[in-house]
C-alpha positions as CSV (number, residue, x, y, z in Angstrom):
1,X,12.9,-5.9,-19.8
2,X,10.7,-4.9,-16.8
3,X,7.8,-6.4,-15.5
4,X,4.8,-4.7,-13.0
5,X,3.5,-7.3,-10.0
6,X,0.5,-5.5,-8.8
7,X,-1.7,-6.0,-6.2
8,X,-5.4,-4.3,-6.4
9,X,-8.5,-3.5,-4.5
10,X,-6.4,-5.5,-1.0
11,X,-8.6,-4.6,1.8
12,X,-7.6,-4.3,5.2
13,X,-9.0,-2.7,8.5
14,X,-7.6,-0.3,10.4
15,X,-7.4,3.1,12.5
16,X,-6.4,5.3,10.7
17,X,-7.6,9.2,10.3
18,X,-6.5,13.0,11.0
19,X,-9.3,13.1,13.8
20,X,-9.3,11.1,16.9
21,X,-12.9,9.6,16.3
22,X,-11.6,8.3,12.8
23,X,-9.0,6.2,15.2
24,X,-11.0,4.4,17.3
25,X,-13.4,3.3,14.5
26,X,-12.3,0.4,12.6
27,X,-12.9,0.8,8.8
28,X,-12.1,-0.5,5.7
29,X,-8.9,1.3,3.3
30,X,-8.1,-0.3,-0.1
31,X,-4.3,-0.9,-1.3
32,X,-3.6,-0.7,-4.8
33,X,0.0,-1.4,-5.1
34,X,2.6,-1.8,-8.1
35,X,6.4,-3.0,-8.3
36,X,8.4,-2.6,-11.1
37,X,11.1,-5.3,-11.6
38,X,13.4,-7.0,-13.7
39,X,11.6,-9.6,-15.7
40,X,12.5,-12.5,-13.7
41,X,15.3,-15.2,-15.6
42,X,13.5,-18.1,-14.5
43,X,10.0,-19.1,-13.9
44,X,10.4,-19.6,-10.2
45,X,8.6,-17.6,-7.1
46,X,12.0,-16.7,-5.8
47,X,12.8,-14.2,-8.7
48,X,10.0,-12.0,-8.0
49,X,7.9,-10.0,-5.5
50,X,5.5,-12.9,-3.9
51,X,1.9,-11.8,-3.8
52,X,1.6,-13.2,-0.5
53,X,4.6,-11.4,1.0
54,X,3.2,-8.1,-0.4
55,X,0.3,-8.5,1.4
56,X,1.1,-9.7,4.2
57,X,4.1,-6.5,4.5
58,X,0.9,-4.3,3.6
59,X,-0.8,-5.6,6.5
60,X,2.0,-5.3,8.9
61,X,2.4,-1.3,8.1
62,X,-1.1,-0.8,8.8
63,X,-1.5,-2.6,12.7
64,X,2.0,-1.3,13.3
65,X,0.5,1.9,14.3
66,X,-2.4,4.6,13.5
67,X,-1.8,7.4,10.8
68,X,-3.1,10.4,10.9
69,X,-2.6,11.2,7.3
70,X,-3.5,8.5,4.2
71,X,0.0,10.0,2.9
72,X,2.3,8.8,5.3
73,X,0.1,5.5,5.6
74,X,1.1,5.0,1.4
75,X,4.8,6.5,1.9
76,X,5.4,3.8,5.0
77,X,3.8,0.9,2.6
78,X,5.7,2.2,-0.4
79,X,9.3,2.5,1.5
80,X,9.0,-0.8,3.7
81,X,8.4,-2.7,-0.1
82,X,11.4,-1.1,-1.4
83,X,13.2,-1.7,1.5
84,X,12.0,-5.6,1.8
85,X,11.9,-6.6,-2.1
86,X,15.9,-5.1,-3.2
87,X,15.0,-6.6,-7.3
88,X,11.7,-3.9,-7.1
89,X,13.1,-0.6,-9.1
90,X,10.2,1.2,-8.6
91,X,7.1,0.9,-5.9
92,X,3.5,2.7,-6.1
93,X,1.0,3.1,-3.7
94,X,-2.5,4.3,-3.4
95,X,-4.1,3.8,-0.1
96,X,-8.1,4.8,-0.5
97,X,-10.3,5.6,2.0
98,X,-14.1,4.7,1.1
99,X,-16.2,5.5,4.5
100,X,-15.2,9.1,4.8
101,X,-17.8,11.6,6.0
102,X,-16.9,15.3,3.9
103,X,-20.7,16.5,4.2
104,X,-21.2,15.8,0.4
105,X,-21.5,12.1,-1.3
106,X,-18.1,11.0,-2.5
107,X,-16.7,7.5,-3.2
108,X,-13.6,7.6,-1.5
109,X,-10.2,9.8,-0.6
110,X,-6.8,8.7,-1.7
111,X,-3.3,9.6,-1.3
112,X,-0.5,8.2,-3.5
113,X,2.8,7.6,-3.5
114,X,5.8,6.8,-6.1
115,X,9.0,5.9,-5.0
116,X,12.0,5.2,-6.9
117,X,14.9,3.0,-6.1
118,X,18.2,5.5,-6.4
């Protein structure tokens, strides 16, 4: 049996953009983010992904350094959680960017990412 943690809607600041101005602007991007695991055998913390730990990995990705592209912002988050939480089998990622200026109203831009433990 499998279980999903997920973590949705996680807002962070940051500097991230494919144009310089984009950069030195901090702005909001919101994380929705899913790990599949093994339903854990026991009902302790230690047997799954801790919310907290998530987060705070999410958080660490994003001041580590500015993207340029949302993509490789969601493939960094969704590689560093497979790489940090070994039990996951499967991570996605979708980093959304609401303040983005295209000329025309929209609510936000998003790139997403699945990766898969091999």
């Amino acid at each position: 049996m499998t279980v999903v943690v997920e973590v949705a809607g996680l807002e962070l600041a940051g500097r991230h953009g494919a144009l310089e101005a984009e950069r030195q602007e901090v702005q909001p991007f919101l994380y929705d983010v899913e790990l599949e695991l093994d339903e854990p055998p026991s009902d302790e913390l230690v047997q799954t992904a801790d919310y907290r730990e998530v987060v705070a990995l999410i958080r660490d990705v994003s001041k580590s350094r500015q993207f340029h592209l949302l993509e490789s912002l969601a493939a960094t988050v969704a590689d560093t959680l497979l790489e940090r939480f070994p039990a996951a089998r499967s991570v996605y990622v979708r980093v959304r960017k609401p303040q983005v200026e295209l000329g025309l109203p929209v609510d936000y831009t998003a790139a997403s990412v699945r990766r898969e433990r091999r």
